[in-house]
mmJSON file of the N, C-alpha and C atoms, coordinates in Angstrom:
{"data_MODEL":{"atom_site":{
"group_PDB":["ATOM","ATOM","ATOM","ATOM","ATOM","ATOM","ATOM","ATOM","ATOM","ATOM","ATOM","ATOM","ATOM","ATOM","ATOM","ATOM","ATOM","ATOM","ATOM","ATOM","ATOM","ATOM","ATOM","ATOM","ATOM","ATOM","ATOM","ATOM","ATOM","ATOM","ATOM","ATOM","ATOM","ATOM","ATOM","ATOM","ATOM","ATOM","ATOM","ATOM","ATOM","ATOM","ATOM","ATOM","ATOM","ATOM","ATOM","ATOM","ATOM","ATOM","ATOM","ATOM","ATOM","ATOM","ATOM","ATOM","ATOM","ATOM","ATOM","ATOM","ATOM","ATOM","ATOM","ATOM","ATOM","ATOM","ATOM","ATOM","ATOM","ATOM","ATOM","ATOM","ATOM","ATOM","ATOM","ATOM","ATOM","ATOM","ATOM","ATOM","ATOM","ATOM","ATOM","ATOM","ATOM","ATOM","ATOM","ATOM","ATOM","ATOM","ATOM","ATOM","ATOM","ATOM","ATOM","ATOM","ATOM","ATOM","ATOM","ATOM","ATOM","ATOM","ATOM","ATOM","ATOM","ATOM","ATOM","ATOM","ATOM","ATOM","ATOM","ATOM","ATOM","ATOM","ATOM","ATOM","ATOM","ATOM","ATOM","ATOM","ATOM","ATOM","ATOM","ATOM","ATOM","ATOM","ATOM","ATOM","ATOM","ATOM","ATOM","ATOM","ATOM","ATOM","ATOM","ATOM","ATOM","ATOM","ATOM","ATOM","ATOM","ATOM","ATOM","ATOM","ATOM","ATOM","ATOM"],
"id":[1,2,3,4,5,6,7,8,9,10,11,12,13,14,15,16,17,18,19,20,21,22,23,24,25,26,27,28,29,30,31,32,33,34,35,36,37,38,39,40,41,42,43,44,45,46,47,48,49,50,51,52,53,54,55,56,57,58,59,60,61,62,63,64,65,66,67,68,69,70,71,72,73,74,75,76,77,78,79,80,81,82,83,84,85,86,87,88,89,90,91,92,93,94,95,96,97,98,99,100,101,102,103,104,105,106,107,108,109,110,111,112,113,114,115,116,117,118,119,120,121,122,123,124,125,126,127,128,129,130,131,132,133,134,135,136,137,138,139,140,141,142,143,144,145,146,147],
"type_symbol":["N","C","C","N","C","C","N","C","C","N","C","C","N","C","C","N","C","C","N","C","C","N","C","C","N","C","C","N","C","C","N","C","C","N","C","C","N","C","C","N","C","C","N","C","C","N","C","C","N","C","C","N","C","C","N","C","C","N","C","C","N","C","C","N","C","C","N","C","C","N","C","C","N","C","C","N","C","C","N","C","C","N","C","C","N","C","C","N","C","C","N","C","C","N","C","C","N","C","C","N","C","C","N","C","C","N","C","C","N","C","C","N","C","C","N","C","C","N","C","C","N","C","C","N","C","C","N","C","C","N","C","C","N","C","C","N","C","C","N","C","C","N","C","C","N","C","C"],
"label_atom_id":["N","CA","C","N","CA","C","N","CA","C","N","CA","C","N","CA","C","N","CA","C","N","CA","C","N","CA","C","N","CA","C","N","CA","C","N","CA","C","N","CA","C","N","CA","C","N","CA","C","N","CA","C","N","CA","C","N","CA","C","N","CA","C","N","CA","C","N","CA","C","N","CA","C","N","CA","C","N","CA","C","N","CA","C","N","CA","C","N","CA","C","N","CA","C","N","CA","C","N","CA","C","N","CA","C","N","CA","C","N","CA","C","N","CA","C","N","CA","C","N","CA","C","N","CA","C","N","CA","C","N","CA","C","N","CA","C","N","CA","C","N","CA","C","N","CA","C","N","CA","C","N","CA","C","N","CA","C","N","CA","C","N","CA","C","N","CA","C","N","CA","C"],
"label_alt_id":[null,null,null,null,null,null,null,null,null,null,null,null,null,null,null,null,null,null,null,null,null,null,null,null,null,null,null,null,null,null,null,null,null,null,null,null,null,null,null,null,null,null,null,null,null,null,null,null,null,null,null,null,null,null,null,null,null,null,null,null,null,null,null,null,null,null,null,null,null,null,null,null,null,null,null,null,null,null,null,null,null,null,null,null,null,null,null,null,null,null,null,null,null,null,null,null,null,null,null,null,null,null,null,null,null,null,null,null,null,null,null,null,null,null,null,null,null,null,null,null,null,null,null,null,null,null,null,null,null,null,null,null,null,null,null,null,null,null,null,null,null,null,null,null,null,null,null],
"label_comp_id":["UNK","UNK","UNK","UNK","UNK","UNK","UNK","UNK","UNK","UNK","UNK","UNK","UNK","UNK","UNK","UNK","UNK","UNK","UNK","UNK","UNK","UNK","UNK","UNK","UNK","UNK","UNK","UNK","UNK","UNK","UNK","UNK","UNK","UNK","UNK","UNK","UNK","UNK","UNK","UNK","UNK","UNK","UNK","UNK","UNK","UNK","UNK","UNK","UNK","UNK","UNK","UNK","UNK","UNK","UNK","UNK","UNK","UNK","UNK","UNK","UNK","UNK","UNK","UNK","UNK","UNK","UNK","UNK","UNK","UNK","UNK","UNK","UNK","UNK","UNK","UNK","UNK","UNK","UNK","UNK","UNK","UNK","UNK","UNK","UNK","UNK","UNK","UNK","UNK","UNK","UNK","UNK","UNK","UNK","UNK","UNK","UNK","UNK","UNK","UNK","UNK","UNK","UNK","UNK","UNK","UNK","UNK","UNK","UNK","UNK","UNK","UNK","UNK","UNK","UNK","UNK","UNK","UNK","UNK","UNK","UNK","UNK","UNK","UNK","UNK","UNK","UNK","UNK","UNK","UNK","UNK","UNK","UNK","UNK","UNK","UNK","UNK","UNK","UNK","UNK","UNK","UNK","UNK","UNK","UNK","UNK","UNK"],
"label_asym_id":["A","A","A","A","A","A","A","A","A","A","A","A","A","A","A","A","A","A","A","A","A","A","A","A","A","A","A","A","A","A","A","A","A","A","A","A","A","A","A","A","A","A","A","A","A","A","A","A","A","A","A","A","A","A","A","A","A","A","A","A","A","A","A","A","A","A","A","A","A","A","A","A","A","A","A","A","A","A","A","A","A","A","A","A","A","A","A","A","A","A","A","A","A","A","A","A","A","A","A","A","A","A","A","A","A","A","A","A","A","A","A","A","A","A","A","A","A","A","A","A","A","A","A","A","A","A","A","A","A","A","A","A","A","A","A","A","A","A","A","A","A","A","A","A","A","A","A"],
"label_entity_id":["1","1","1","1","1","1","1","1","1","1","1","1","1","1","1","1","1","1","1","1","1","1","1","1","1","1","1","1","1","1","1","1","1","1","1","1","1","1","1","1","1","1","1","1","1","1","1","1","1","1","1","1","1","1","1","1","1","1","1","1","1","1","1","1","1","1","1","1","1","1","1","1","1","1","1","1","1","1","1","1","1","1","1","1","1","1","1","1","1","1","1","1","1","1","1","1","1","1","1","1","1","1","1","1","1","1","1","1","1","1","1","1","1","1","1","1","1","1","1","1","1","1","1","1","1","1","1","1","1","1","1","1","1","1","1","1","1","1","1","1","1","1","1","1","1","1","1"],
"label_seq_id":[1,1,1,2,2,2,3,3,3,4,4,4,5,5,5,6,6,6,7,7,7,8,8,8,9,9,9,10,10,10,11,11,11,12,12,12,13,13,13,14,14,14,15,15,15,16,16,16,17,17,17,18,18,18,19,19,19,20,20,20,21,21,21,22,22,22,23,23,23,24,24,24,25,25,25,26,26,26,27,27,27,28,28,28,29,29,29,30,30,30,31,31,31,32,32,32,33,33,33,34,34,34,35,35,35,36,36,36,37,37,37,38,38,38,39,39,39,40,40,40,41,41,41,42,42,42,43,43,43,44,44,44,45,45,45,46,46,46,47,47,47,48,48,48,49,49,49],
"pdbx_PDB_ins_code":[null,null,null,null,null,null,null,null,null,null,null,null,null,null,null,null,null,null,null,null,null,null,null,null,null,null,null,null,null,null,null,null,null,null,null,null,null,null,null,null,null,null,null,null,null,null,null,null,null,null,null,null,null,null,null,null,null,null,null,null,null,null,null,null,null,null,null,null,null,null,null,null,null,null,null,null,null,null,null,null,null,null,null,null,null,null,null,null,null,null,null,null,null,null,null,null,null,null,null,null,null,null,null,null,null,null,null,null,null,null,null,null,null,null,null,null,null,null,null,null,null,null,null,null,null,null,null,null,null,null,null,null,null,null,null,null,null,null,null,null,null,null,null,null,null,null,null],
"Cartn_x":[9.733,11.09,11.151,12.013,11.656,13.556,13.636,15.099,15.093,15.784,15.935,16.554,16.476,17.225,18.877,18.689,20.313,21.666,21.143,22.155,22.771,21.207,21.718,22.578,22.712,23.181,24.779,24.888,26.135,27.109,26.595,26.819,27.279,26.812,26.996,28.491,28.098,29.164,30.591,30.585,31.833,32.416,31.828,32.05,32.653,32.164,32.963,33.875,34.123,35.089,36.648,36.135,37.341,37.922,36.992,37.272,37.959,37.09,37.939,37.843,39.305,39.513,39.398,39.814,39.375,38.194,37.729,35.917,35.42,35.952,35.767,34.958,35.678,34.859,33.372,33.377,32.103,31.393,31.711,30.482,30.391,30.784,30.589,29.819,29.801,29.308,27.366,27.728,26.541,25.628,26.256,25.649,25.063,26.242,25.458,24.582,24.044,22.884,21.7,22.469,21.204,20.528,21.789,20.974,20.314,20.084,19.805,18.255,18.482,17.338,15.633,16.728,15.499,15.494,16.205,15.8,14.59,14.649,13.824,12.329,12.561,11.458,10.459,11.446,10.505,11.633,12.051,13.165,12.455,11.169,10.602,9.811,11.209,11.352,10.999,10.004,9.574,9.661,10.319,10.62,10.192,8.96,8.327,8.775,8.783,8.749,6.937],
"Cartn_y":[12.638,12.19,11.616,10.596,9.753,9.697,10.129,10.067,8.811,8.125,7.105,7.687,6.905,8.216,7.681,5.949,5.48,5.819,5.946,6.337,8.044,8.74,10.288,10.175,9.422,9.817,8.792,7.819,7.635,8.323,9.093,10.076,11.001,12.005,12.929,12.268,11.152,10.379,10.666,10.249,9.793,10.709,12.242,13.447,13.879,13.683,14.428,13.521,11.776,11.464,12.505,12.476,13.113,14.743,15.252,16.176,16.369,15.633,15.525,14.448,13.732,12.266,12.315,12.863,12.701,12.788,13.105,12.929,11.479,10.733,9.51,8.711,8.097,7.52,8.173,9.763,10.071,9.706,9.719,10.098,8.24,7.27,6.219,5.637,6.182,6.368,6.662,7.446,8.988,7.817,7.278,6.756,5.42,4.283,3.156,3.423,5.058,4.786,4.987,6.049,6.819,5.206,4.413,3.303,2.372,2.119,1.371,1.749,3.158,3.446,3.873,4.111,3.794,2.308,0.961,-0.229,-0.565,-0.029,-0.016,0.247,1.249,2.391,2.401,1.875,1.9,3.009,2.88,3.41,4.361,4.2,4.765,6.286,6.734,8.433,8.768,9.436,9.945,11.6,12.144,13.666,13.77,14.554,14.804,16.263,16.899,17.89,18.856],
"Cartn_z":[-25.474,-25.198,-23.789,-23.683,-22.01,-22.173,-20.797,-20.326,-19.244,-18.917,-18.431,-17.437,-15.899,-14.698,-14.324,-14.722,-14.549,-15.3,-16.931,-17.766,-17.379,-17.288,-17.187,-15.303,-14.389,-13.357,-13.35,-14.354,-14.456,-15.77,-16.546,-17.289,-16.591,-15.426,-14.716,-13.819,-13.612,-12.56,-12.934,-13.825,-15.216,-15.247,-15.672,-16.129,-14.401,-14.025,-12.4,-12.164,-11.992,-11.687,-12.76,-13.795,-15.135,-14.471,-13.892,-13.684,-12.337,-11.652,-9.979,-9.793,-9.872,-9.45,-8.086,-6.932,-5.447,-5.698,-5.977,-5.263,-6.183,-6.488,-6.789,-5.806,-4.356,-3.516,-3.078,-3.262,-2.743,-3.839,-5.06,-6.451,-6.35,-6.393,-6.257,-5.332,-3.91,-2.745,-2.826,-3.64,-3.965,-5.548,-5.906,-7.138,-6.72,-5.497,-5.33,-4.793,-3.635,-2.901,-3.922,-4.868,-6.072,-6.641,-6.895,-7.751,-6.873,-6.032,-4.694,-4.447,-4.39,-4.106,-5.127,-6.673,-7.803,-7.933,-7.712,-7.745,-6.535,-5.337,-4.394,-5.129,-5.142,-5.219,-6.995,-7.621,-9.377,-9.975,-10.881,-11.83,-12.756,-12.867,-14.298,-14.096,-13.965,-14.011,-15.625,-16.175,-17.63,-17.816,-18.308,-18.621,-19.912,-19.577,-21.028,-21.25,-22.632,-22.675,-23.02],
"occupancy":[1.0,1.0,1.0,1.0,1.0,1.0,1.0,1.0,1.0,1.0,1.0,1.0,1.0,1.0,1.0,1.0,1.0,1.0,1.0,1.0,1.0,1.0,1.0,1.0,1.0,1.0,1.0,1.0,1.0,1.0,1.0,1.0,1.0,1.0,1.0,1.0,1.0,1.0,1.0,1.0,1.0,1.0,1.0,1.0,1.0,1.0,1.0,1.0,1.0,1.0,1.0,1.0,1.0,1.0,1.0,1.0,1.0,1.0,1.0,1.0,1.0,1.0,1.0,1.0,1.0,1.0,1.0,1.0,1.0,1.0,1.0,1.0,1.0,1.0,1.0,1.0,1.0,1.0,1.0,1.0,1.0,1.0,1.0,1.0,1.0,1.0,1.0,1.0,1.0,1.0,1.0,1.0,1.0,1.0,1.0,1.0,1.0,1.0,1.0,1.0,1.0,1.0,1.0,1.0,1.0,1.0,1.0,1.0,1.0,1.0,1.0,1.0,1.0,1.0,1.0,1.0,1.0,1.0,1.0,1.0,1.0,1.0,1.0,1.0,1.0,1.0,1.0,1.0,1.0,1.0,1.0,1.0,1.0,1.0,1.0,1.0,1.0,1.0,1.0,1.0,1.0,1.0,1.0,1.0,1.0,1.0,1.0],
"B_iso_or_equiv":[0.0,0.0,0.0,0.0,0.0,0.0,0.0,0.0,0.0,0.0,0.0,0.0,0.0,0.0,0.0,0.0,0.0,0.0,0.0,0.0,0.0,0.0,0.0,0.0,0.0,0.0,0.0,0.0,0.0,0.0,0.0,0.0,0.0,0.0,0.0,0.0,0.0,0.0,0.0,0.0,0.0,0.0,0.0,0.0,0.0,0.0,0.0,0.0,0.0,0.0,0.0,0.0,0.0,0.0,0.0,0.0,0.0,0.0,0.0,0.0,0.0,0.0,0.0,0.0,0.0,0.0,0.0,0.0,0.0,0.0,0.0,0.0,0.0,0.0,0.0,0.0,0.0,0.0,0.0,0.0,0.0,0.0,0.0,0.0,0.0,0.0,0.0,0.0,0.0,0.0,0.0,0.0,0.0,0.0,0.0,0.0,0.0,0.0,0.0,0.0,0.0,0.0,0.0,0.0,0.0,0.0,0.0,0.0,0.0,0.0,0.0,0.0,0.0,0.0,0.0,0.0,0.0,0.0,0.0,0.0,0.0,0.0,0.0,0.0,0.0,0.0,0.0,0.0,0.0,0.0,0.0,0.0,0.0,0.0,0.0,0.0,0.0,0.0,0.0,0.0,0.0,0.0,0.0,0.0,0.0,0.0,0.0],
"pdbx_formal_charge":[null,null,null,null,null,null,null,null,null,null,null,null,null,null,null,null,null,null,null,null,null,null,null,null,null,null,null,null,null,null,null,null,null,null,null,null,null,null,null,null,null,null,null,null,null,null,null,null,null,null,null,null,null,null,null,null,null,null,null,null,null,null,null,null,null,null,null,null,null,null,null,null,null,null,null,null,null,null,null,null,null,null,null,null,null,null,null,null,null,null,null,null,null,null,null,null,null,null,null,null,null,null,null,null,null,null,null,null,null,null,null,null,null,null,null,null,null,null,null,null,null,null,null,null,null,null,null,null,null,null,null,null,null,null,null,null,null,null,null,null,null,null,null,null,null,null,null],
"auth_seq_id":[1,1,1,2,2,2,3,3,3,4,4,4,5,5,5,6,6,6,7,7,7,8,8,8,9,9,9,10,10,10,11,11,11,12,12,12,13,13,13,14,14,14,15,15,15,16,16,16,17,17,17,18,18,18,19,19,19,20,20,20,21,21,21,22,22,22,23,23,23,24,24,24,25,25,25,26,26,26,27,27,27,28,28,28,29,29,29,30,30,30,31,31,31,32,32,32,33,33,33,34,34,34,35,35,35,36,36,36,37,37,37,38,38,38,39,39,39,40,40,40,41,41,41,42,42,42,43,43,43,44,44,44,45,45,45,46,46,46,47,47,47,48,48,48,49,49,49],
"auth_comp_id":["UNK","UNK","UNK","UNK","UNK","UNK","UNK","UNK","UNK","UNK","UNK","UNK","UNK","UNK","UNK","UNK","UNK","UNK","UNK","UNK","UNK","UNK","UNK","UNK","UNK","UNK","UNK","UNK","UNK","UNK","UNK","UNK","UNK","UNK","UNK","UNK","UNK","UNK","UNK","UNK","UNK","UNK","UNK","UNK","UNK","UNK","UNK","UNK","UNK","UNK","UNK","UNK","UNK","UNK","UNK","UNK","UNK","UNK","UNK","UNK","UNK","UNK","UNK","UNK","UNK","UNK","UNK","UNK","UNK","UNK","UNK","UNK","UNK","UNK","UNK","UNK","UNK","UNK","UNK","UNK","UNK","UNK","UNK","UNK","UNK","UNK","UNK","UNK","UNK","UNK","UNK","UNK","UNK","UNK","UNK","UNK","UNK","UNK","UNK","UNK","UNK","UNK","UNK","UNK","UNK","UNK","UNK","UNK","UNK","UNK","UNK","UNK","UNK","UNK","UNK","UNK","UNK","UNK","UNK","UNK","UNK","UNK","UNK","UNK","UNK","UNK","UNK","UNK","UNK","UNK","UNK","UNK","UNK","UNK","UNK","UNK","UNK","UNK","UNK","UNK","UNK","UNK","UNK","UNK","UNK","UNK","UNK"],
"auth_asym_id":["A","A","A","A","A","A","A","A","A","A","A","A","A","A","A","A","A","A","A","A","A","A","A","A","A","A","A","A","A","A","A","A","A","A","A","A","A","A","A","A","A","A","A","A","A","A","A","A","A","A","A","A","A","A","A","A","A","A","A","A","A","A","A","A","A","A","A","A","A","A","A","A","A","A","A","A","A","A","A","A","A","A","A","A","A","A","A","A","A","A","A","A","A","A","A","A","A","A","A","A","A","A","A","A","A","A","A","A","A","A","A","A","A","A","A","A","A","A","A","A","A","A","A","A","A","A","A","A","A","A","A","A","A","A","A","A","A","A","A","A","A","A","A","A","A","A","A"],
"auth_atom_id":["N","CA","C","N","CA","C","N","CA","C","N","CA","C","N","CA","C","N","CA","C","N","CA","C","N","CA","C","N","CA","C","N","CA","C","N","CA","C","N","CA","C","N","CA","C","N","CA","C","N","CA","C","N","CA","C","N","CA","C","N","CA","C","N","CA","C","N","CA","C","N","CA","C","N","CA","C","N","CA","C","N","CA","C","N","CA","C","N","CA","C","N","CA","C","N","CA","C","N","CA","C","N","CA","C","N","CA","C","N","CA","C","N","CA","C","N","CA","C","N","CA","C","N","CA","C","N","CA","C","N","CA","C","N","CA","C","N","CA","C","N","CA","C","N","CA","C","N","CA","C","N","CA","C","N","CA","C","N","CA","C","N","CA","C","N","CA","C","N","CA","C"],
"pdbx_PDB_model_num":[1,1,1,1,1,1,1,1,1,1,1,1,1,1,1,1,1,1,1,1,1,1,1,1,1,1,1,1,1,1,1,1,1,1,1,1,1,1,1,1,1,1,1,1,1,1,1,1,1,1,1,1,1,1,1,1,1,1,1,1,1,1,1,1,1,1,1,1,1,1,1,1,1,1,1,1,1,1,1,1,1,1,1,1,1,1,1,1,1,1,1,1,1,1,1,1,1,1,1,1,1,1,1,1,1,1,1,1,1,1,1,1,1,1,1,1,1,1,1,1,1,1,1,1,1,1,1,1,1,1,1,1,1,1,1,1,1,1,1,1,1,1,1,1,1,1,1]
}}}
């Protein structure tokens, strides 16, 4: 099974903006650097079981 690391960290995103709308600017904040920095770096995070 291969999890992809962008879908599962805007999944997580989503789910916290719903729950706590103030913390919106940080989780947005917190997600452009997350995605910034697997485009840098190589995206291809693989979680095997």
């Amino acid at each position: 099974m291969t999890i992809s690391l962008t879908p599962l960290i805007s999944l997580i995103a989503g789910i916290l903006v719903l729950l706590v709308p103030r913390l919106l600017n940080y989780i947005v904040a917190v997600y452009l650097i997350v995605i910034g920095l697997v485009g840098l770096f190589g995206g291809n995070i693989n979680i095997t079981p």
